[in-house]
C-alpha positions as CSV (number, residue, x, y, z in Angstrom):
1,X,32.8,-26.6,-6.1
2,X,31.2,-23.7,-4.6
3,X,27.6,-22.7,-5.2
4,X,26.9,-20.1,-8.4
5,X,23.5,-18.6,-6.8
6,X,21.2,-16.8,-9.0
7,X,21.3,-13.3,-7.6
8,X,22.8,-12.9,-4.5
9,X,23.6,-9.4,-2.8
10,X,26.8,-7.3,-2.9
11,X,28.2,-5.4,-0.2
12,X,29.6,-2.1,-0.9
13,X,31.7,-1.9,2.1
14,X,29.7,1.1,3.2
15,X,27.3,-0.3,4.9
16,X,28.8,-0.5,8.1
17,X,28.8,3.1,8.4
18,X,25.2,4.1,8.4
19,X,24.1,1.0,10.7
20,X,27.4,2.0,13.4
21,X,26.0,5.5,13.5
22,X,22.2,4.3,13.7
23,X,23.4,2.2,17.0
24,X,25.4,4.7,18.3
25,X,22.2,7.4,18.0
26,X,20.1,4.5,19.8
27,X,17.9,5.0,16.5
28,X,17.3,1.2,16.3
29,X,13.6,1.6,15.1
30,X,11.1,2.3,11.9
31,X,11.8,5.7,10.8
32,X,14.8,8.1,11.5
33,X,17.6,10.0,9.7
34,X,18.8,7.6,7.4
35,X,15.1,6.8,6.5
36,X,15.0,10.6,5.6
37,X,18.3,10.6,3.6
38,X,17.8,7.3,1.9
39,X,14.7,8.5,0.4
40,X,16.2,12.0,-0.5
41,X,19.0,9.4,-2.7
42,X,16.4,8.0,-4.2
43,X,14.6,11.1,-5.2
44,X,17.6,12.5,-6.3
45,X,18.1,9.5,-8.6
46,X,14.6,9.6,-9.7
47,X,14.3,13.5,-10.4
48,X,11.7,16.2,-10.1
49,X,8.4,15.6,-9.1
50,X,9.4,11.9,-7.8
51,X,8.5,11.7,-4.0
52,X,9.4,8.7,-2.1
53,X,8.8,6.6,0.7
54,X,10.3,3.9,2.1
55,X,9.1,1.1,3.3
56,X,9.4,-2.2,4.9
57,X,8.4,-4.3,1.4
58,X,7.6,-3.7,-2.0
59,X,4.4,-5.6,-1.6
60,X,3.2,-2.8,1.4
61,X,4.0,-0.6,-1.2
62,X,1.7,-1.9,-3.7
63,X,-1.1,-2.2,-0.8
64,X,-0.5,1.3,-0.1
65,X,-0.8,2.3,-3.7
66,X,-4.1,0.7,-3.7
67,X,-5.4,2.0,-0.7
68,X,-4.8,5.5,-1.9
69,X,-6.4,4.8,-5.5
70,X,-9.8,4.3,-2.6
71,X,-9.8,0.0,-4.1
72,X,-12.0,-1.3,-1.6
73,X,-13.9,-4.1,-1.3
74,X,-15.3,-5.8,-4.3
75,X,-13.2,-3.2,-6.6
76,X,-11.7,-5.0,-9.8
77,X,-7.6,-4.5,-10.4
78,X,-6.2,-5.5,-13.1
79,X,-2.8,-7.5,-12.9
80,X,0.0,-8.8,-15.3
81,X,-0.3,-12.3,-15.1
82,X,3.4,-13.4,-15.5
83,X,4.8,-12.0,-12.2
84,X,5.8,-12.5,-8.9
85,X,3.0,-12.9,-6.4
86,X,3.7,-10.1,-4.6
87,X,2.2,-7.9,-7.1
88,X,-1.2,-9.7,-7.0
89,X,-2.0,-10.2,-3.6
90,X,-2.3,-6.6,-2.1
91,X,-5.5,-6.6,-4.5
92,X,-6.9,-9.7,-1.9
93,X,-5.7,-7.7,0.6
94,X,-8.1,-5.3,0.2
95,X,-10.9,-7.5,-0.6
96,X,-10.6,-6.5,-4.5
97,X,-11.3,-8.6,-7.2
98,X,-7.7,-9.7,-9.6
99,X,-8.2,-9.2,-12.9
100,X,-5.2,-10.7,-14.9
101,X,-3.9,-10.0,-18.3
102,X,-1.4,-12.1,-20.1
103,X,2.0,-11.2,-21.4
104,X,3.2,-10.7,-25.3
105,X,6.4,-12.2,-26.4
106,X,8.6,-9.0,-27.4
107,X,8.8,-7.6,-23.4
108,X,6.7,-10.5,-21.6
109,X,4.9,-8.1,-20.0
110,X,1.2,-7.0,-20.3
111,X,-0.4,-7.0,-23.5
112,X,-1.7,-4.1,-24.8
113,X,-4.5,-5.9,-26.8
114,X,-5.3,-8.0,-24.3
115,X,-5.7,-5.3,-21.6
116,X,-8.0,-3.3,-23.5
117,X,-9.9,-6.2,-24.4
118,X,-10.3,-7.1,-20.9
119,X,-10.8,-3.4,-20.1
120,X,-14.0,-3.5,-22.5
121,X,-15.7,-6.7,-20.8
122,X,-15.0,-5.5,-17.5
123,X,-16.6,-2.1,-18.3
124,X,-19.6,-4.0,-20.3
125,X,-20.1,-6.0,-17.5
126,X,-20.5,-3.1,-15.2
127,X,-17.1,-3.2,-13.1
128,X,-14.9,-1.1,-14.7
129,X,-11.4,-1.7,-13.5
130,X,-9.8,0.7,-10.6
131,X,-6.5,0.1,-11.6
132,X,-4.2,-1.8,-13.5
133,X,-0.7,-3.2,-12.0
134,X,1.6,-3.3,-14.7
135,X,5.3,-4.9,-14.2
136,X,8.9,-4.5,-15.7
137,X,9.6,-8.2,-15.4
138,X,13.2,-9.0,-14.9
139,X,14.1,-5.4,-15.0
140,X,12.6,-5.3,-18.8
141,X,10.1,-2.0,-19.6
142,X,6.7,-2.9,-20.4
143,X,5.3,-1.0,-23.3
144,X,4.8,1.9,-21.9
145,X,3.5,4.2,-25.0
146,X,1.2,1.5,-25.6
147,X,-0.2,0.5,-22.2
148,X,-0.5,4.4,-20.8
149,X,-1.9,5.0,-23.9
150,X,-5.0,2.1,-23.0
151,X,-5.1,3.6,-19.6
152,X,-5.6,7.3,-20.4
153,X,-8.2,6.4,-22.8
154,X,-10.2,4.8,-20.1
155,X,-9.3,7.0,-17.1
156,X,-7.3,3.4,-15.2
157,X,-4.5,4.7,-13.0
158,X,-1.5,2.4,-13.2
159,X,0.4,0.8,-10.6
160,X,4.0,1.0,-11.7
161,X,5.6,-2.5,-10.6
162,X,9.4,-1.3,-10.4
163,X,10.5,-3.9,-8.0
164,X,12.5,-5.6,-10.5
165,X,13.6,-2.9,-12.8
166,X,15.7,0.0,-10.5
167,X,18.2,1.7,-13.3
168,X,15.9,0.2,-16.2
169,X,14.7,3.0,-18.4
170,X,12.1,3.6,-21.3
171,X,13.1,7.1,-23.8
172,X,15.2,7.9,-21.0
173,X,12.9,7.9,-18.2
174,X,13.1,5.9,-15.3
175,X,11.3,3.1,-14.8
176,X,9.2,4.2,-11.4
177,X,8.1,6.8,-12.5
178,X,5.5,6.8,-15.0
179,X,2.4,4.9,-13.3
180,X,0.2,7.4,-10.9
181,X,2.3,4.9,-8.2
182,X,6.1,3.3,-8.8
183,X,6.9,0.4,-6.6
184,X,10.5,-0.4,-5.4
185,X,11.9,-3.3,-3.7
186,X,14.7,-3.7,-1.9
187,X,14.8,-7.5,-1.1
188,X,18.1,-9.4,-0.6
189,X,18.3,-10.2,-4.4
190,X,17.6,-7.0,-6.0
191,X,19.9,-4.4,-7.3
192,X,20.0,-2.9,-4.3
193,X,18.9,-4.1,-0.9
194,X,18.1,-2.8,2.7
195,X,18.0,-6.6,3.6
196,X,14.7,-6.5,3.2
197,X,12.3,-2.8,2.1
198,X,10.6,-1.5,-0.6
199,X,9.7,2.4,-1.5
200,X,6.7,3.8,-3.1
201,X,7.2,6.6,-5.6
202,X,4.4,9.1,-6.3
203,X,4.4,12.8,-8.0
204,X,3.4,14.9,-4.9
205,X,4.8,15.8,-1.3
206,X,0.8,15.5,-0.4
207,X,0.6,11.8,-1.4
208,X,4.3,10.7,0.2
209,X,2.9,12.4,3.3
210,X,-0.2,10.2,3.1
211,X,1.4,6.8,2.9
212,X,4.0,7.7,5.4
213,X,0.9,8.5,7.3
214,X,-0.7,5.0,6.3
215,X,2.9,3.2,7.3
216,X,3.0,4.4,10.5
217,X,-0.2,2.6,12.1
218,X,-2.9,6.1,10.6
219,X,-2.2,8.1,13.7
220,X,-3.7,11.3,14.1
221,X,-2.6,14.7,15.1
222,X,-3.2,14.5,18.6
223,X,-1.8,14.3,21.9
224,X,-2.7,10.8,22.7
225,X,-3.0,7.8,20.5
226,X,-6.0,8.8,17.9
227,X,-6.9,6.7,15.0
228,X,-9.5,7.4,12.5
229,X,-8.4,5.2,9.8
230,X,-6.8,2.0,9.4
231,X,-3.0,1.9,10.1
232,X,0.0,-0.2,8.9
233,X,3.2,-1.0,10.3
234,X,5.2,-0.5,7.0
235,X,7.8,2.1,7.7
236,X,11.3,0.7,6.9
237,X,13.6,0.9,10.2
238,X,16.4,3.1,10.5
239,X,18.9,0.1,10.1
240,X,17.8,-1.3,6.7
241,X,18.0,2.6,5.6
242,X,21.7,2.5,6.3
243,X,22.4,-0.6,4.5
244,X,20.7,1.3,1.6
245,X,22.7,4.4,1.9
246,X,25.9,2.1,1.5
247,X,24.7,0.4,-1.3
248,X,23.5,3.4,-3.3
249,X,27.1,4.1,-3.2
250,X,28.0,1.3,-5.5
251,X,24.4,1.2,-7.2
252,X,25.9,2.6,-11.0
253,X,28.8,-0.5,-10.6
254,X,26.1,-3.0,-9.8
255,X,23.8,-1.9,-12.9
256,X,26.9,-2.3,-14.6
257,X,28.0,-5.8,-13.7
258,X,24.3,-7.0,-14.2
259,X,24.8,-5.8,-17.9
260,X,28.2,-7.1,-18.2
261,X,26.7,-10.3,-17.3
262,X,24.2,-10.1,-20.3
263,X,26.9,-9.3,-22.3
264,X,28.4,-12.9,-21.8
265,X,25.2,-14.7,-21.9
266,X,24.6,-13.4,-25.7
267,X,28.0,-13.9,-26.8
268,X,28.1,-18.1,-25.1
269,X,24.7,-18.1,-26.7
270,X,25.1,-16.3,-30.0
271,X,26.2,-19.8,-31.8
272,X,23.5,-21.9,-30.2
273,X,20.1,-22.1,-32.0
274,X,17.6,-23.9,-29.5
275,X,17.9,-20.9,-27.0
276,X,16.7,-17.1,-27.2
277,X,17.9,-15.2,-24.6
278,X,15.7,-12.4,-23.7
279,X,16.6,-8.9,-24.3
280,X,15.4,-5.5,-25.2
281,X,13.7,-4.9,-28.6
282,X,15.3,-1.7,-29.5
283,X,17.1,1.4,-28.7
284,X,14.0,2.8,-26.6
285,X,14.0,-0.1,-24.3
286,X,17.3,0.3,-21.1
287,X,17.2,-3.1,-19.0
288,X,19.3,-3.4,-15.7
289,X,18.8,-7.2,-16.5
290,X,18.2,-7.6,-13.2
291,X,17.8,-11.6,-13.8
292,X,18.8,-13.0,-17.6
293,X,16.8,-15.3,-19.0
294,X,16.5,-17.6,-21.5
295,X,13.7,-19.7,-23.9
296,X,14.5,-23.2,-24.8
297,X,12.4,-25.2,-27.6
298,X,10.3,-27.1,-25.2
299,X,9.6,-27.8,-21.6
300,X,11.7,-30.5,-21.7
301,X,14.8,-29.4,-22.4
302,X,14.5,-26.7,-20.1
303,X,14.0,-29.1,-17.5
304,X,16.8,-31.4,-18.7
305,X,19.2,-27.9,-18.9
306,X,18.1,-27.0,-15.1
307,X,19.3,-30.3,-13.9
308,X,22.3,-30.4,-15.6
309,X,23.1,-27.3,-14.4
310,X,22.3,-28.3,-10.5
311,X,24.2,-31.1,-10.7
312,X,27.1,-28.8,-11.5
313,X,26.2,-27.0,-8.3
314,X,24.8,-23.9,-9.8
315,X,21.6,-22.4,-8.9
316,X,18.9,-21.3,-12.3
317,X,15.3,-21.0,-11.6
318,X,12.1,-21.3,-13.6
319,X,10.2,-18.4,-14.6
320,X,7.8,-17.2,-12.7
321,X,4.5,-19.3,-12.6
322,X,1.6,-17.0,-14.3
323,X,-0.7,-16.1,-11.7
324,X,-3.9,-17.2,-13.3
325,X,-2.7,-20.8,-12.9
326,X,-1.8,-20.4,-9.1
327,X,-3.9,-22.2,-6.9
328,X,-5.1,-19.1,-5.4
329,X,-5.9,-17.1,-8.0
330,X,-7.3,-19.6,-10.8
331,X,-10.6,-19.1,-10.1
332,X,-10.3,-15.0,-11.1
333,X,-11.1,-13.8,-14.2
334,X,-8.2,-14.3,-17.1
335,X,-7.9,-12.7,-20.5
336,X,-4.9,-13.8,-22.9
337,X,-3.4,-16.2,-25.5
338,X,-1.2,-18.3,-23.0
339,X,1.7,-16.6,-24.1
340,X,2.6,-16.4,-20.0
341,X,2.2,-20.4,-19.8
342,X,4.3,-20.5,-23.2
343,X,7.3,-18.7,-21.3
344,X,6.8,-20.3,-17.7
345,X,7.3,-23.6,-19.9
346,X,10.0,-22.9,-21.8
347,X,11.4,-20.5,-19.6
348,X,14.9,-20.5,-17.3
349,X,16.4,-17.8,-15.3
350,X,20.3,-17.4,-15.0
351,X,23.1,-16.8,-12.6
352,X,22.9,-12.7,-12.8
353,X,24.7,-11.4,-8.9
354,X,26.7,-8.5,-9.8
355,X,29.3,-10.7,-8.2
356,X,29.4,-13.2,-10.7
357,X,33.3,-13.7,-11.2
358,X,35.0,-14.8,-14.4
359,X,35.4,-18.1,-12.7
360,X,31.5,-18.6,-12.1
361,X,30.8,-17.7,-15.6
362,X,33.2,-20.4,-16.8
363,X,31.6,-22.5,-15.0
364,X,28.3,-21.6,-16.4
365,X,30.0,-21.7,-20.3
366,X,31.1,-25.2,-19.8
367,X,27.8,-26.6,-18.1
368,X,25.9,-25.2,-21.5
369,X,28.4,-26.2,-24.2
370,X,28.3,-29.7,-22.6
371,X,24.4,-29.7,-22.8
372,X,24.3,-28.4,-26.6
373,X,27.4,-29.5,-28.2
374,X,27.9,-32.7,-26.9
């Protein structure tokens, strides 16, 4: 049997298009007209007052983000714990000090007691945070009335980690674009990909014309080669723009095949008791479900359920590994209820590709009622 992968990428067909005229205009580099109408798309998508830039990763644009918040060197940044390590490690980056927070159980993102808790010892300890990095895991809002909230009250900026969540809402809003910074990524197993890019999102022309400035290596307005500033090479090329320009063409569809798919995963789990399948709380809360996932009762079963499902030749994953028990971070400072190692425990993430077939989902159906009902 054929591999069921966990989220692989969808051509729209489209693609083509874009790249064929980006060879044909010899524009084979970072930058260039499909950059430029890529991010207009996305804008457009976003609204007004949502600038864009694209970039080369989502991680650069987190760095960025930083960098323009002035984090320097010995700056605290506080991070959502149970997340990728992409969003952490811009902080080292810039020689800043990671301050994580641990998830609660309703969105498994940052807590909002937590955060002001560690908000309050930071500050009494004199090193009040520069920002806080809060994500939309697996395409889920974070509390976002609640954690602005926190953040306005103590004058923190917040770094809006969208990577996950493109077409996931809160009220109606996009996520993206309520932090002072919204981070995109377009990596092969997103919703969208450029093969591999990210985009920063900010509310001002002035700021997008600053990171561009900062992804293209800080050069300044001279004749010759003039650099006052550190530069980055983080502009995405003209090529991975075109394969974003075709897949923006299909973007609603995939949105809507990533739902579908959670759509089957409560009604093949609806009978079964030792799993909770993750999903929004209420009516406020719009997930892309990017990636479903799943709780099981304990550690083991989850480990037991992963095999069995490998052994049918289909590809689930455990969640992601809380930062504050990675090797590199685990010395940094940590403020929670290990709610975060509660869900990396018990935690499993499912076959979600928007070209996930009825075939590949019977598959899936058959490996589960196997594992639970017989």
């Amino acid at each position: 049997m054929s591999r069921i992968y966990l989220s692989l990428s969808q051509q729209s067909g489209f693609e083509i298009e874009y790249i064929e005229k980006a060879l044909q205009s010899n524009w084979i580099t970072s930058g260039g007209p499909n950059v430029n109408d890529f991010e207009i798309e996305l804008q457009n998508y976003f609204g007004e007052d949502s600038f864009v830039s694209a970039l080369n990763s989502g991680t650069s644009a987190i760095h960025l983000s930083l960098i323009l918040l002035g984090v320097k060197r010995g700056d605290e940044v506080i991070c959502q714990s149970l997340t990728f390590s992409a969003s952490a490690n811009p902080i080292l980056y810039q020689g800043a000090i990671p301050v994580f927070v641990d998830s609660e159980l309703e969105t498994w993102n940052i807590c909002p007691d937590n955060l002001e808790i560690a908000i309050k010892d930071r500050i009494k300890k004199g090193n009040k945070p520069k920002a806080i990095i809060a994500v939309h895991l697996y395409g889920m809002p974070y509390k976002v009335d609640e954690i602005h909230a926190i953040a306005d009250r103590y004058g923190i900026p917040i770094i809006e980690d969208s990577a996950e969540a493109l077409g996931s809402s809160y009220k109606g809003k996009n996520c993206g674009t309520f932090g002072e910074f919204g981070i995109l990524s377009f990596n092969g197993n997103k919703i969208i990909t450029t093969s591999s890019g990210g985009a920063l999102i900010s509310n001002s022309k002035e700021l997008k014309e600053k990171a561009i400035f900062y992804a293209t290596q800080s050069k300044d307005d001279a004749i010759h080669y003039q650099h006052s500033q550190i530069g980055y090479n983080y502009r995405m090329s003209n090529i991975c723009a075109g394969i974003g320009l075709g897949q923006m063409k299909i973007f609603q569809e995939k949105i809507d095949s990533r739902r579908n798919n959670h759509m089957f995963y409560q009604e093949l789990f609806s009978s079964i008791e030792e799993v909770g399948l993750f999903e929004v709380k209420n009516e406020d809360y719009f997930s892309n479900y990017w990636l479903n996932t799943i709780l099981l009762k304990s550690s083991e079963v989850k480990n037991d359920l992963l095999q069995a499902f490998e052994e049918a030749n289909i590809e689930t994953r455990p969640i992601w590994k809380p930062m504050h028990l990675q090797p590199i971070f685990e010395s940094y400072p940590y403020y929670g209820n290990k709610i975060s190692e509660r869900i990396f425990e018990n935690g499993l993430c499912l076959p979600s590709g928007a070209d996930l077939t009825i075939k590949n989902k019977q598959r899936i159906k058959e490996v589960v009622n196997a594992f639970f009902h017989n």
